[in-house]
C-alpha distance (Angstrom), angle and dihedral (degrees) to the residues before:
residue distance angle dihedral
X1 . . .
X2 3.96 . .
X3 3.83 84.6 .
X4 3.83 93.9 60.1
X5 4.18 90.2 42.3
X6 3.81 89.8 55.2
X7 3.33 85.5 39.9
X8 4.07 88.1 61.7
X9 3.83 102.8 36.4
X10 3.81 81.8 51.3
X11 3.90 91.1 51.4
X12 4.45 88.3 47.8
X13 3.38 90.0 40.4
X14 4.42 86.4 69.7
X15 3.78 83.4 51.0
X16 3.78 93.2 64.0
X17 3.79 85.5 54.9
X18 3.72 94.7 75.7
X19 4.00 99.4 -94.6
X20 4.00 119.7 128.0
X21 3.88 113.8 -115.1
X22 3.99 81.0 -112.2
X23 3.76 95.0 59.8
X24 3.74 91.7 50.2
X25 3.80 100.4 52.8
X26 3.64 88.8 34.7
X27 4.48 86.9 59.0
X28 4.07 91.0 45.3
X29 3.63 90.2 44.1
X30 3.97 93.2 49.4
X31 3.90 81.6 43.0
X32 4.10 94.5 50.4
X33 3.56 91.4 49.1
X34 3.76 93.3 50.5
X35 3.70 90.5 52.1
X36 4.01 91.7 60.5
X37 3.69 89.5 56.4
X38 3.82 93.8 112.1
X39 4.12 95.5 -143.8
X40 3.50 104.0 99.5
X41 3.59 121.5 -145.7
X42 4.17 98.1 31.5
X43 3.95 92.5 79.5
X44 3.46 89.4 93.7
X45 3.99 98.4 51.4
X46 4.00 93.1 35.1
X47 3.77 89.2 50.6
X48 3.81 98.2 57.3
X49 3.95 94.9 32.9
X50 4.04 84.1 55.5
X51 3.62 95.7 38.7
X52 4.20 83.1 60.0
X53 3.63 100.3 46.0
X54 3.93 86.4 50.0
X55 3.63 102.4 41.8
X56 3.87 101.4 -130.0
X57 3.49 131.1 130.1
X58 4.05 110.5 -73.1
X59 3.82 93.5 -150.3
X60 3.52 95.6 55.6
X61 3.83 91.0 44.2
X62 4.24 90.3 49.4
X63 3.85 89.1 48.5
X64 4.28 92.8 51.0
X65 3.80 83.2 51.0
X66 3.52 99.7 59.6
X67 3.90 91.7 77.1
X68 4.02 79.9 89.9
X69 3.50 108.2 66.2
X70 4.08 141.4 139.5
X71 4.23 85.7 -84.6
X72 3.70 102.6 50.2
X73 4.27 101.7 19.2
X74 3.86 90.8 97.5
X75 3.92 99.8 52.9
X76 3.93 79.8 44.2
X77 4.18 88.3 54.3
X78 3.62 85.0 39.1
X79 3.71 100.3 53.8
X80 3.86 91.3 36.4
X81 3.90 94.2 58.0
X82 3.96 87.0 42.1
X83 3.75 93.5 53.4
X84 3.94 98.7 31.9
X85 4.37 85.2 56.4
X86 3.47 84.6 53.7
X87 3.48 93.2 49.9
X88 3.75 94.9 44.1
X89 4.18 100.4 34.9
X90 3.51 106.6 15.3
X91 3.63 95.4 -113.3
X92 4.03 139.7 72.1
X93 3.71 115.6 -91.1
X94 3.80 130.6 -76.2
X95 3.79 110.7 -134.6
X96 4.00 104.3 -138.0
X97 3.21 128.2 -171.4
X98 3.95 108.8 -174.8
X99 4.12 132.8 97.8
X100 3.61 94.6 -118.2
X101 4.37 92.7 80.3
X102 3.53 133.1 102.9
X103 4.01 103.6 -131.7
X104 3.60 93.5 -161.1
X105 3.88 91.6 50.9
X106 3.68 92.1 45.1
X107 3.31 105.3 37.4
X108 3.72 130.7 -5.1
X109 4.27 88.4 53.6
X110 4.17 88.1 57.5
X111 3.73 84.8 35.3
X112 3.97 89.5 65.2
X113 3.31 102.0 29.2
X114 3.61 97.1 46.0
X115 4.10 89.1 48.1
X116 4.15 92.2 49.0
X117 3.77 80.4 51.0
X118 3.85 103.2 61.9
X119 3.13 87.6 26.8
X120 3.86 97.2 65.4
X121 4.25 91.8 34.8
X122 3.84 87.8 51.8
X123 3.62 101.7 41.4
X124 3.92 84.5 49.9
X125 3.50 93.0 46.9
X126 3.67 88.7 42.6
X127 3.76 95.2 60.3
X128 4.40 95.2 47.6
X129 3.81 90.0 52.8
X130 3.78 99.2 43.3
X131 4.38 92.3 35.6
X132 3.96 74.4 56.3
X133 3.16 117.8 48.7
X134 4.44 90.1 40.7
X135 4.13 82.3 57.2
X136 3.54 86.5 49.5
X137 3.80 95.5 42.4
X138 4.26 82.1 51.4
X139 3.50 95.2 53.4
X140 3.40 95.9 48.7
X141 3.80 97.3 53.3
X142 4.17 92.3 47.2
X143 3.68 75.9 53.5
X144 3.71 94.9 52.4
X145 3.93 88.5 41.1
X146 3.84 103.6 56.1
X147 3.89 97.1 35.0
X148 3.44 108.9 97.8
């Protein structure tokens, strides 16, 4: 728990900086979505191109896509092909191991589409919780500021 609390003073502390609680979730969600994009080793490119074209702060953007990274990008690929077969066939992936199967059938397509998946639920998910919890962290400081 005193991960996710620095986490969150870390997150107010870009509000303080001049940047609208909509610009800041809008940057970590670009960034979450990014990090779902299951071709490792382009975050870092994709993140600033995209961070240009949308006009949001890069840093911010860099920082949401370090959820990808060499510890947890195979339970990412993992979960992306599991959710992208389930997408495409209706049911989880069956691990083959033959020389008669398509790879890109199998699993590179439930690979992508499994990873543009999360990535668009948790980026959206991503930008309601943090939106929140900077309005809350604003209310609480006019709170601070006009008690006496």
């Amino acid at each position: 728990m005193r991960y996710v609390s620095k986490v969150k003073d870390y997150i107010i502390r870009f509000s303080k900086k001049g940047l609208t609680p909509n610009e800041i979730a809008l940057a970590i969600a670009v960034g979450i979505f990014i990090a779902f994009i299951p071709f490792f080793g382009t975050h870092t490119i994709t993140a600033i191109a995209l961070a240009s074209l949308l006009r949001v702060n890069t840093f911010i953007v860099l920082l949401g896509a370090q959820i990808s990274n060499p510890l947890t990008f195979p339970l990412q690929l993992f979960i992306s092909a599991e959710v992208g077969s389930l997408i495409l066939n209706g049911r989880f992936l069956e691990i083959k191991i033959t020389g008669e199967i398509s790879y890109l059938n199998h699993y590179i397509m439930p690979i992508i589409i499994g990873g543009l998946a999360l990535g668009i639920f948790s980026s959206v998910l991503s930008f309601l919780l943090v939106k929140r919890l900077l309005i809350k962290a604003k209310i609480k400081e006019k709170m601070r500021e006009t008690s006496p």
